[in-house]
DSSP file (Angstrom, degrees, kcal/mol; ACC not computed):
  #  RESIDUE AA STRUCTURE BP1 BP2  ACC     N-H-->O    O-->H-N    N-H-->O    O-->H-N    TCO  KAPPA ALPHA  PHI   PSI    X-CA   Y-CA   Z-CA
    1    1 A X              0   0    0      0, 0.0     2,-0.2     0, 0.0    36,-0.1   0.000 360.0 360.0 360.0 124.1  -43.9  -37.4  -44.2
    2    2 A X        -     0   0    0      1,-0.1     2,-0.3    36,-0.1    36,-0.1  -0.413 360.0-114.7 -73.2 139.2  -42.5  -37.3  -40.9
    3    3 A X        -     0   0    0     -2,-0.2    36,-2.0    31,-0.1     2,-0.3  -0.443  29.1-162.7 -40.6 108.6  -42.6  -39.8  -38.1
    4    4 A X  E     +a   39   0A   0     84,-0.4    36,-0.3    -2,-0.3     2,-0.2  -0.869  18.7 162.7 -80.8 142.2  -44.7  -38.4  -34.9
    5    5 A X  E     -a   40   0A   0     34,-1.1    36,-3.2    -2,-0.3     2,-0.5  -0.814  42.7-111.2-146.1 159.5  -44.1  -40.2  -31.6
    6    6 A X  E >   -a   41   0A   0     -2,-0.2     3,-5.8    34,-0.2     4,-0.5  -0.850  34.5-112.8-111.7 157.2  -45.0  -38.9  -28.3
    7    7 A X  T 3> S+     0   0    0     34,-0.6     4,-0.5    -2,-0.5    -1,-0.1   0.559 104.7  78.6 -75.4  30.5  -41.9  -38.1  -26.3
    8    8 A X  H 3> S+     0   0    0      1,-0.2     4,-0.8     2,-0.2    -1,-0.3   0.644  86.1  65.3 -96.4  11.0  -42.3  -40.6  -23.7
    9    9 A X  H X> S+     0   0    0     -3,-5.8     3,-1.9     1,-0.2     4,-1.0   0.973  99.2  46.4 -22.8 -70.0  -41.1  -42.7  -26.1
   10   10 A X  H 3> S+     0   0    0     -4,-0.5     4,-1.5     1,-0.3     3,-0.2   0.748 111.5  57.1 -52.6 -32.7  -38.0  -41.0  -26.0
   11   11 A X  H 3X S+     0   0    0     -4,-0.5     4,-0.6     1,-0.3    -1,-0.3   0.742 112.8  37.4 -92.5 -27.9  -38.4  -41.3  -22.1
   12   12 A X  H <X S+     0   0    0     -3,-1.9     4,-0.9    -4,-0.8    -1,-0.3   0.501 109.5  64.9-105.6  -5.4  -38.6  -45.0  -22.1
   13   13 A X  H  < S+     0   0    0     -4,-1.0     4,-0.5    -3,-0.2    -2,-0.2   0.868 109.5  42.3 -42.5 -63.0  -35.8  -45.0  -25.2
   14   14 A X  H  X S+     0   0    0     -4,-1.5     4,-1.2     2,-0.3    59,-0.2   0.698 112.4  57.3-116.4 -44.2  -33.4  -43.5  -22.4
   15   15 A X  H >< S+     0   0    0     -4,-0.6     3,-0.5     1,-0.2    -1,-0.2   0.942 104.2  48.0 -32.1 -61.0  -34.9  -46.3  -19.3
   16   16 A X  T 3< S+     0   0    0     -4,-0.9    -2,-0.3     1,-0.3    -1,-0.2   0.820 128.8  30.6 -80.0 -25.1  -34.1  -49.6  -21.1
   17   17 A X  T 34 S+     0   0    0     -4,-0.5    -1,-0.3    -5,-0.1    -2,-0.2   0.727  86.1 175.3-112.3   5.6  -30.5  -47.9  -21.7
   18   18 A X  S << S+     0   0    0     -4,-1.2    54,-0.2    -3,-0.5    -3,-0.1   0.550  74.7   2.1 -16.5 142.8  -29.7  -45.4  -18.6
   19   19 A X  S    S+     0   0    0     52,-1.7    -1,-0.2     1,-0.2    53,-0.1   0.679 104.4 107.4  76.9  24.7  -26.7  -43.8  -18.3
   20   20 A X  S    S+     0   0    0     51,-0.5    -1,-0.2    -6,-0.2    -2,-0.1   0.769  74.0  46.2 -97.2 -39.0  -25.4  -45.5  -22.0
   21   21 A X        -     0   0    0     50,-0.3    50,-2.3    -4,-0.1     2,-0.5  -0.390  68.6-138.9 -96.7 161.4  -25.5  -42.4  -24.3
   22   22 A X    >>  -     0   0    0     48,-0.3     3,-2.9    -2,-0.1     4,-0.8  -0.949  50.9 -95.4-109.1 148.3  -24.4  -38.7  -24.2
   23   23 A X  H 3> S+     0   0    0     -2,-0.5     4,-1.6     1,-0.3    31,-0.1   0.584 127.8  64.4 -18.0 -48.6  -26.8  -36.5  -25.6
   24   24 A X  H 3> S+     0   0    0      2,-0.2     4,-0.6     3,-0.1    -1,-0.3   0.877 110.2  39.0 -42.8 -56.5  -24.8  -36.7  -29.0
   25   25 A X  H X> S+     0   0    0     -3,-2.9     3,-2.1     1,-0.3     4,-1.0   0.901 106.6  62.3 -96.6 -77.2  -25.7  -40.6  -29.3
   26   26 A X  H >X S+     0   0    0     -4,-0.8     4,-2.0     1,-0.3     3,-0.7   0.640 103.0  51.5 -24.0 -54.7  -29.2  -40.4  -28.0
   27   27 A X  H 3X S+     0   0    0     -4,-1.6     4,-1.2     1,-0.3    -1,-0.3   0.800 112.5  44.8 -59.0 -10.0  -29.8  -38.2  -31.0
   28   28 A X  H <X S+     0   0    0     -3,-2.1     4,-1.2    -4,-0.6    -1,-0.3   0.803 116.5  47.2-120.0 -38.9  -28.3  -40.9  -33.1
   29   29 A X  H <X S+     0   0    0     -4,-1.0     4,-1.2    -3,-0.7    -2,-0.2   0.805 110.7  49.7 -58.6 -32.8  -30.4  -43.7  -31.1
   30   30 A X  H >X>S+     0   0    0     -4,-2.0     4,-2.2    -5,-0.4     3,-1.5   0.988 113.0  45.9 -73.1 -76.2  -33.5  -41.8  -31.4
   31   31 A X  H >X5S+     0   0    0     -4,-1.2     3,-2.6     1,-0.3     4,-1.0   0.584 116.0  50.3 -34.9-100.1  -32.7  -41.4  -35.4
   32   32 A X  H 3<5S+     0   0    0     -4,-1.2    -1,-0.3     1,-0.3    -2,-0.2   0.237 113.7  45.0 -33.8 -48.9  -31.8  -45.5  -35.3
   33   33 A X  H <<5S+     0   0    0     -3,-1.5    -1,-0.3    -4,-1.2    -2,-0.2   0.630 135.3   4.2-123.8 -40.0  -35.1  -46.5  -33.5
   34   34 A X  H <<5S-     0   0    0     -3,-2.6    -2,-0.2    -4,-2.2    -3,-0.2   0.397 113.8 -94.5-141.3  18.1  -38.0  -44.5  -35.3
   35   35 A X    ><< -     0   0    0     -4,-1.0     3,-1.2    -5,-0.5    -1,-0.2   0.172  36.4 -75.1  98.3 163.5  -36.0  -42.7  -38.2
   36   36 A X  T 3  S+     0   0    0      1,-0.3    14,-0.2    -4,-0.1    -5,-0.1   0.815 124.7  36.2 -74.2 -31.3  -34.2  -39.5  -39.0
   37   37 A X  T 3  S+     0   0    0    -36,-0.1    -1,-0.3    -3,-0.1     2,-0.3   0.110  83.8 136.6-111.0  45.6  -36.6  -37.2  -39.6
   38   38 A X    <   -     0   0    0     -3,-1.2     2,-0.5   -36,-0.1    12,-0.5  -0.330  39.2-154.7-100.7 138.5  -38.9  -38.7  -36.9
   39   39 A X  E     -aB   4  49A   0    -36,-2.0   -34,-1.1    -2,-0.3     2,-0.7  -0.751   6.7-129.4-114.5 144.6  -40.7  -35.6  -34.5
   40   40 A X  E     -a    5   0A   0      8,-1.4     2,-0.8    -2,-0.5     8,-0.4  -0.692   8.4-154.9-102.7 113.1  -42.0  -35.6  -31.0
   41   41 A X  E     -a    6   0A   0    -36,-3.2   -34,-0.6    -2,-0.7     6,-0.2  -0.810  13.3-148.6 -97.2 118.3  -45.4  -34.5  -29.6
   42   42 A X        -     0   0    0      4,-2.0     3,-0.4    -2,-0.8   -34,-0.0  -0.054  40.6 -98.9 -73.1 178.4  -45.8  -33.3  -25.5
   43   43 A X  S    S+     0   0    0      1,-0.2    -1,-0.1     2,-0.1    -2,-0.0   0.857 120.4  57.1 -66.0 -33.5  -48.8  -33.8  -23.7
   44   44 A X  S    S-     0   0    0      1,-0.1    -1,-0.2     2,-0.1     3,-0.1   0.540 124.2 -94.6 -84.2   6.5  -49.7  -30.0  -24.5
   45   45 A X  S    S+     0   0    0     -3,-0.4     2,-0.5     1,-0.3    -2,-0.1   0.478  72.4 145.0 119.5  -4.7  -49.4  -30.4  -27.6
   46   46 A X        -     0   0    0     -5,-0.0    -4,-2.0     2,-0.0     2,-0.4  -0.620  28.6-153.7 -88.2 136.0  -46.0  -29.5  -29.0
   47   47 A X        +     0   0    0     -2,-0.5     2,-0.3    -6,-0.2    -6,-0.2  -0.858  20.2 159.3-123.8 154.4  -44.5  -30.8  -31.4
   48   48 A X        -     0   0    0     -8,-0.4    -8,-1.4    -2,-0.4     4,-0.2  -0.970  34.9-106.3-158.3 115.3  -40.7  -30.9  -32.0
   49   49 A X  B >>  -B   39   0A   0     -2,-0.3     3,-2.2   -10,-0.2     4,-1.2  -0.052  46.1 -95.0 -83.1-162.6  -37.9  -32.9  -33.9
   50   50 A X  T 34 S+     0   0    0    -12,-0.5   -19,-0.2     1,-0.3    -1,-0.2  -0.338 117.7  57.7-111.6  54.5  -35.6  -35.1  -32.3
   51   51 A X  T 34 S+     0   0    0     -2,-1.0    -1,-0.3   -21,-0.1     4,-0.3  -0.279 104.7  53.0 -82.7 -13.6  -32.7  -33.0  -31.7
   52   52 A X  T <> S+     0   0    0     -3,-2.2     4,-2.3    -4,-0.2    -2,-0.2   0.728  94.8  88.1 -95.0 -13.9  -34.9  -30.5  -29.6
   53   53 A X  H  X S+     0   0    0     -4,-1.2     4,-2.0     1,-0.2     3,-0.3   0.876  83.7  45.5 -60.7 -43.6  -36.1  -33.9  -27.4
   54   54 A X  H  > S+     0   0    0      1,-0.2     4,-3.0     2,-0.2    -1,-0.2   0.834 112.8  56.4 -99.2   0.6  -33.6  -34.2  -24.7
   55   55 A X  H  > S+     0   0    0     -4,-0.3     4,-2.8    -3,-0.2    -1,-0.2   0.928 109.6  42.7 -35.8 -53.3  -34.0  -30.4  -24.2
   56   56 A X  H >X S+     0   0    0     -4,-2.3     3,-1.3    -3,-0.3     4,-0.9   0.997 110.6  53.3 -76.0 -56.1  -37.2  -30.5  -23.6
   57   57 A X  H 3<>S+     0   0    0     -4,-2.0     5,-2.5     1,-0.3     6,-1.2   0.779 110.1  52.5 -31.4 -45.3  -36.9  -33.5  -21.5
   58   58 A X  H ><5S+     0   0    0     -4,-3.0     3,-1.0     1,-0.2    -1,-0.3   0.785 103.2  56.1 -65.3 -31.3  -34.2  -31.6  -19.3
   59   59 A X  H <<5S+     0   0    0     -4,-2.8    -1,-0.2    -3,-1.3    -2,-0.2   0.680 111.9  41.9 -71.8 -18.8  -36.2  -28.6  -18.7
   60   60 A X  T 3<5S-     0   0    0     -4,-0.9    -1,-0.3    -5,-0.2    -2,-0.2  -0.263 110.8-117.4-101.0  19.3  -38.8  -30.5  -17.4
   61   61 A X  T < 5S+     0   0    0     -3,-1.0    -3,-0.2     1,-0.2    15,-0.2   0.427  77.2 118.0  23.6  39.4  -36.9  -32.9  -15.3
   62   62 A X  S   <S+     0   0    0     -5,-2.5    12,-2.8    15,-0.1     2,-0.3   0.582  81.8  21.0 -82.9 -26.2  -37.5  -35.9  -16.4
   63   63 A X  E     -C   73   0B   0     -6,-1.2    10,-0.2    10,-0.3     2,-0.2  -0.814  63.9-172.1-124.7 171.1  -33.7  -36.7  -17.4
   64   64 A X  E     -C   72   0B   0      8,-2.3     8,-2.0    -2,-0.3     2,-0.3  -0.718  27.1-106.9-139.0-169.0  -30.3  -35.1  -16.2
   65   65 A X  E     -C   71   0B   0     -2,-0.2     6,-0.2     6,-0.2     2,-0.1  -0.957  30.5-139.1-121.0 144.0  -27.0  -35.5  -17.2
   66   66 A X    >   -     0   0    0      4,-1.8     3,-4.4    -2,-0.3     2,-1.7  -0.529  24.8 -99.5-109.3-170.0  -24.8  -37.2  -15.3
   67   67 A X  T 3  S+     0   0    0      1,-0.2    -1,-0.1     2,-0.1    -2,-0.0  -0.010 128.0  56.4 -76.5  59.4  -20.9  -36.4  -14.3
   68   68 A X  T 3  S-     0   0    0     -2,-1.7    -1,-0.2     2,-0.2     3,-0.1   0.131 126.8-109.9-120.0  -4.1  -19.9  -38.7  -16.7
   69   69 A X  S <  S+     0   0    0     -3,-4.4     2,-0.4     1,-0.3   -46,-0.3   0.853  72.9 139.0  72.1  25.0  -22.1  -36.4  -19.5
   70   70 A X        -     0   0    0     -4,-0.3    -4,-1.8   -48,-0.2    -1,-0.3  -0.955  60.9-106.7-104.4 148.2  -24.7  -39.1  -19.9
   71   71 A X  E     +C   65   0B   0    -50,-2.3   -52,-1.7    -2,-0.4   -51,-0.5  -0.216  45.5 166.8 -64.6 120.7  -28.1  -39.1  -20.1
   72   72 A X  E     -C   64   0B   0     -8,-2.0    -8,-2.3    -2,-0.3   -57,-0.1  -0.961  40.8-101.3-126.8 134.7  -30.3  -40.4  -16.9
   73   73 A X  E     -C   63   0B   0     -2,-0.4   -10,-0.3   -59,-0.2   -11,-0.1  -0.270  43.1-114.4 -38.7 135.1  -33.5  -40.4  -15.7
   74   74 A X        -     0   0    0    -12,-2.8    -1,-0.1     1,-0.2   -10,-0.0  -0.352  29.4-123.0 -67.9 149.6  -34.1  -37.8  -13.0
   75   75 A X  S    S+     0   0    0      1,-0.2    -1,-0.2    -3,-0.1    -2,-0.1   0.814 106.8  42.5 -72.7 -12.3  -34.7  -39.6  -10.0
   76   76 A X  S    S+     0   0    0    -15,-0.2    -1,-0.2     2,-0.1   -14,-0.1   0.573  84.6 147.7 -90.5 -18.8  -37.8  -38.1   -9.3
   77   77 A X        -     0   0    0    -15,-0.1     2,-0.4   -16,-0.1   -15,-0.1   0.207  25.3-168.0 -48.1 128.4  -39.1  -38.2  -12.7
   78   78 A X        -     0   0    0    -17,-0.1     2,-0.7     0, 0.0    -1,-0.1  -0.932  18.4-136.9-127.8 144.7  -42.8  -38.7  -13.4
   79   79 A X        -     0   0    0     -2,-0.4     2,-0.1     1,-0.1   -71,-0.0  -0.723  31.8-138.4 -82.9 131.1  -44.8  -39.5  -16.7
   80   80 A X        -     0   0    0     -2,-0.7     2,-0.4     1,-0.0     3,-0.3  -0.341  24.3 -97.6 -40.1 143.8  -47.7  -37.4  -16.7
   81   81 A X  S    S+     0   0    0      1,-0.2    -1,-0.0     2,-0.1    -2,-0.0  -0.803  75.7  37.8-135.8 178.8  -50.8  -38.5  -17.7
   82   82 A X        +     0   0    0     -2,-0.4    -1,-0.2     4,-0.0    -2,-0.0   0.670  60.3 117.8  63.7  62.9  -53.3  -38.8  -20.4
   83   83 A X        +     0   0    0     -3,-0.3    -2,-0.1     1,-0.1     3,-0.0   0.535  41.9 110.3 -82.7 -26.1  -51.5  -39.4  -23.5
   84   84 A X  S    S+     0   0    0      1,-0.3     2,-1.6     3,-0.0    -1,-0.1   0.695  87.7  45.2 -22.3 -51.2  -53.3  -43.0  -23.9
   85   85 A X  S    S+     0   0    0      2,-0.1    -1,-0.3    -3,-0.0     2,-0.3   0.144  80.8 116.0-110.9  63.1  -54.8  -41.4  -26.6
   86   86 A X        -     0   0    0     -2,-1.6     2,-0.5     1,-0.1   -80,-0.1  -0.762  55.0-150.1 -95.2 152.8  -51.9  -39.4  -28.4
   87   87 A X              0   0    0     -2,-0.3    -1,-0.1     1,-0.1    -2,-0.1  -0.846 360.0 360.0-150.7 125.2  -51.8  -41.0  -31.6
   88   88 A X              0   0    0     -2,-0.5   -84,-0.4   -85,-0.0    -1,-0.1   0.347 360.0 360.0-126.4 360.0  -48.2  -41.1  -33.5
């Protein structure tokens, strides 16, 4: 059975480490941290495995890449809320 998390996990994953991983090792951090085959649920309700996460995150501008081709929070980035009761 696969893991569910919601992806501000991922969001707060990518905080405590800014600007450490490229996309490549985030997937492999994400995998290290909650497990391989572990899958991500938004606030609307999608859910997604953890190669599709910093997509999703990037389309939604919460992370960017930076020139060095690591992952950073966007500066503007905000969590949405009422996830409190997401349960993963």
């Amino acid at each position: 059975m696969n893991t569910i998390k919601h992806i501000h996990e991922v969001i707060f994953l990518i905080e405590n480490n800014n600007e450490q991983w490229t996309p490549e090792e985030l997937v492999e951090a994400i995998g290290d941290t909650w497990g391989t085959d572990v899958q991500f649920g938004s606030c609307s309700g999608t859910t997604f495995p953890k190669e599709n996460a910093l997509e999703f995150l990037l389309n939604r501008q919460k992370v960017v890449l930076s020139e060095e081709g690591k992952v950073a929070l966007h500066s503007s980035m905000k969590i949405c809320n009422g996830h409190e009761d997401f349960v993963g």
